[in-house]
Residue, then its C-alpha position, 0 to 999 in steps of 0.5 A: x191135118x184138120x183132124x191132127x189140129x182138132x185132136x191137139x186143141x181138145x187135148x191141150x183144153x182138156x189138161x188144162x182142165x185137169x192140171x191148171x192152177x188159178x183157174x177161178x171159172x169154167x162154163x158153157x156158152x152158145x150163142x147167135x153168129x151174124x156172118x159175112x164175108x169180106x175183102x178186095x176180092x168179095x162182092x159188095x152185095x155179099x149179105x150176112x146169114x145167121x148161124x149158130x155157136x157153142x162151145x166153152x171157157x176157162x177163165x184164169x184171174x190174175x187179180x180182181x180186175x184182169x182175167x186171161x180167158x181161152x175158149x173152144x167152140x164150134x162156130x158157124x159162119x158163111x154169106x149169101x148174094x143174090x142177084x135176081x133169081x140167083x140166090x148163092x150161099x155160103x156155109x163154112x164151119x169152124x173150130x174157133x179158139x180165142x185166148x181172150x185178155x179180159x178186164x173187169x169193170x169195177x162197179x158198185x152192182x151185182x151187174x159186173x161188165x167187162x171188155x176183152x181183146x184177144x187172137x183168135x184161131x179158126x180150124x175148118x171143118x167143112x165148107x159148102x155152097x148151095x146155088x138156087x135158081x130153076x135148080x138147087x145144087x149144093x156142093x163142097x167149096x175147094x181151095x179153103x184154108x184149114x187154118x184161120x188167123x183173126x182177131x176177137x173183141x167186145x163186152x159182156x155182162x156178168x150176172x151172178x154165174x150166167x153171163x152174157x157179151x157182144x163180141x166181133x171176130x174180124x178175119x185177118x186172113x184170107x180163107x182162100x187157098x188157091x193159087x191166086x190167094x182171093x182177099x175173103x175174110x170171115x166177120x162175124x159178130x156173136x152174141x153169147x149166153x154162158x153159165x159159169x160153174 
């Protein structure tokens, strides 16, 4: 199922590559994750970690000031918690998806800011947890959604063709797929350096 997903999502952002009319931009981007885990069902000792994203973007202008902007990149998440001795981390990792509403800030400047909002989905390929004490043991964690639903916004700044922006990936969704369906959600907040060409 992952690997049906995955093959449908680059198959899609690749014709669009090839065929889509109005596309005024392309690029890279990559970036620092700082992520966490949240709701009900999660400790209020859960700690961020930092992890890395890459991946890349089209952008579809509709006129000066409004641009739709898909995106695909590998995006790594997770969380940790220590209590004493005990030191638990999490490590998922995705295919993340957003289709982002962009607004261009009309100023007099070479520096051309911009907001975006937009739904995001989330493709799991692989999540683990490593539990260090007297013993390191390091395994895959069960019961995880393949799929996961959240919601994207933040700003970024246009500077000729790099770019960069400050971005948040609130989880709407809870990443648990087991019969009691645990409340833990993804956040992650991202800053990402991107090239245009």
């Amino acid at each position: 199922m992952k690997r049906i997903a995955i093959i449908t999502i680059v198959m899609i952002f690749c014709a669009s590559l090839l065929v889509a009319q109005g596309i005024t931009g392309k690029g890279v981007k990559a970036g620092l994750n700082i992520a966490t885990l949240t709701g009900d069902d999660v400790s209020d000792d859960m700690e961020s970690i930092f992890r890395f994203a890459i991946g890349g973007f089209l952008t579809y202008s509709i006129n000066e000031m409004f641009a739709i902007q898909p995106e695909v990149y590998y995006s790594m998440q997770g969380a940790k918690l220590e209590e004493g001795d005990e030191k638990m981390t999490y490590k998922y990792d995705y295919i993340q998806v957003p289709v982002l509403a962009k607004v261009n800030i009309p100023i007099e400047s070479s520096l051309r800011p911009n907001i975006f909002l937009g739904p995001a989905l989330g493709i799991n390929l692989s999540a683990k947890y490593k539990y260090e004490n007297a013993v390191e043991v390091e395994d895959d964690i069960e019961d995880v959604k393949t799929m996961d639903f959240g919601l994207v916004f933040g700003a970024g700044i246009n500077i000729g063709p790099a770019t960069i922006d400050a971005r948040y990936n609130l989880g709407l969704t809870t990443t648990d797929d087991s019969e009691d369906e645990f409340d833990v959600k993804n956040s992650v907040i991202s800053i990402m350096l991107g090239y245009s060409f």
